[in-house]
C-alpha positions, 0 to 999 in steps of 0.5 A, spaced: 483 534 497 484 526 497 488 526 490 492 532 493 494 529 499 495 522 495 500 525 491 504 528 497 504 522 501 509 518 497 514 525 496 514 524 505 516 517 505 522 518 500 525 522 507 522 519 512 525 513 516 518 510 518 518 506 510 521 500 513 520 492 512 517 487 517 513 482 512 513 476 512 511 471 504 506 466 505 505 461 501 498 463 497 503 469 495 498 473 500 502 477 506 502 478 513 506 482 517 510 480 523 504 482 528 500 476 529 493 477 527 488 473 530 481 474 531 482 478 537 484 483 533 479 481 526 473 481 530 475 482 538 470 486 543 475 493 543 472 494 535 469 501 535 468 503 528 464 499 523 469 495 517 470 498 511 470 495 504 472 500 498 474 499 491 482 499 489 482 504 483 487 506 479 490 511 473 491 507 467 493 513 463 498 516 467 498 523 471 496 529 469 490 524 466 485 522 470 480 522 474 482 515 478 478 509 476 475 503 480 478 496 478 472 491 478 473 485 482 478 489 486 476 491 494 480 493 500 477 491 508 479 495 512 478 493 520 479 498 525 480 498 534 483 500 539 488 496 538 491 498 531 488 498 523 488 491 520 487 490 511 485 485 506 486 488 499 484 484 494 486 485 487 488 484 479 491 486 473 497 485 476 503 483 471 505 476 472 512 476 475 513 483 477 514 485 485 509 489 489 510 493 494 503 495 499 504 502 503 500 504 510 499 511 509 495 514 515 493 521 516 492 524 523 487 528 526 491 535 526 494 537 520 501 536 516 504 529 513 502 522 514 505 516 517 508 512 511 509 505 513 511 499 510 505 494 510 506 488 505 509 485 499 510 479 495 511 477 487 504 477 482 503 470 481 500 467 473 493 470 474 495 478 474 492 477 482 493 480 488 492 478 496 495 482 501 494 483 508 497 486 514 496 490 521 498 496 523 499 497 531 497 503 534 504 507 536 507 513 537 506 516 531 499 513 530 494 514 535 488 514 532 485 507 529 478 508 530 478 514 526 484 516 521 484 518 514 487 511 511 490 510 504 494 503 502 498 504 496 501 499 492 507 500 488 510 496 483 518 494 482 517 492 475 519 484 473 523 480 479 530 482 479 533 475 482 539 480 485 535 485 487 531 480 491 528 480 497 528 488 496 524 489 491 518 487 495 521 490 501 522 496 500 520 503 497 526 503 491 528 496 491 529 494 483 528 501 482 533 505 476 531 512 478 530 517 474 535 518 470 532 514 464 525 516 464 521 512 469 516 516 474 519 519 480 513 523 483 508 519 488 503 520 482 499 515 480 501 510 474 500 505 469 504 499 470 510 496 466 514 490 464 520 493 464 526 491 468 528 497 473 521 501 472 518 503 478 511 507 479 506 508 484 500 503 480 494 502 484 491 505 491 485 504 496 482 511 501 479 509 507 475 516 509 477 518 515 471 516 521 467 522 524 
């Protein structure tokens, strides 16, 4: 069920409106969305499920090879509260100098598509790591912190294109040559790539949902 609804999320976002930008680099090559985190948020009184820590995992054989398989030394923190969901996701074996892109993907409690977001995206630095966190405020289309299915997915844009900057880790397709020339064009899971104008879905992290 989870492999499913991961390989549908992507295909919805290619649709919606809801993919947006809102982040902002730091220096540390993290990112932190335009909302501020601060400890109210991280460790405030309105916290009513337990953090939850799980293990990035990919599919370095590509679809339909698989199952997906965990990254060692990575984790995804996930802390929820009434006010909204906020991550710390913690990766490596990125390539040094593609651009990367982190996507909310929150189910809700009814059937039907999941709430596809932009959460996060900067260029991978020299050692192939990864730092990106970001928060998620409750809203219309998302209003249930405490207990949603969550999926973070990461999204490689291939090696920084100066030209196509800053969308390339702003947006969904940015930097992207689709698909003509063979690159992936499906929300599936994908090795990554050093090619100029490759574009694949390369990592993710799935948050249970909370009884």
């Amino acid at each position: 069920m989870l492999t499913k609804k991961l390989l549908f999320f992507l295909l919805v976002c290619f649709v919606m409106t809801s993919c947006n930008k809102g982040d902002t680099l730091l220096a540390d090559n993290s990112t932190v969305d335009n909302a501020t985190i601060d400890n109210s948020i991280l460790t405030g009184a309105d916290i009513r499920t337990p953090a939850t820590t799980v293990v990035i995992q990919e599919n370095p054989d590509g679809p339909p090879m698989g199952p997906f398989v965990d990254i060692l030394g990575t984790s995804s923190k996930l802390n929820r509260s009434a006010n909204g969901i906020t991550v710390n996701f913690k990766t490596n074996g990125l390539i040094p100098g593609n651009a990367y892109t982190m996507w909310w993907v929150v189910f809700g409690e009814t059937p039907g598509p999941p709430t596809v977001t932009y959460a996060a995206g900067h260029v991978a630095n020299g050692n192939g790591k990864g730092n990106f966190s970001s928060h998620q405020s409750v809203s219309e289309t998302f209003n249930n912190p405490l207990t949603a299915e969550i999926h973070l997915a990461l999204r490689s844009h291939g090696p920084v294109q100066p030209e196509m900057m800053p969308e390339q880790i702003q947006t969904i397709n940015g930097g992207c040559l689709l698909p003509d020339i063979g690159f992936p064009s499906g929300p599936a899971l994908y090795p990554d790539s050093d090619i100029v104008g490759y574009c694949a879905n390369v990592q993710v992290a799935i948050h249970d949902p909370v009884n």
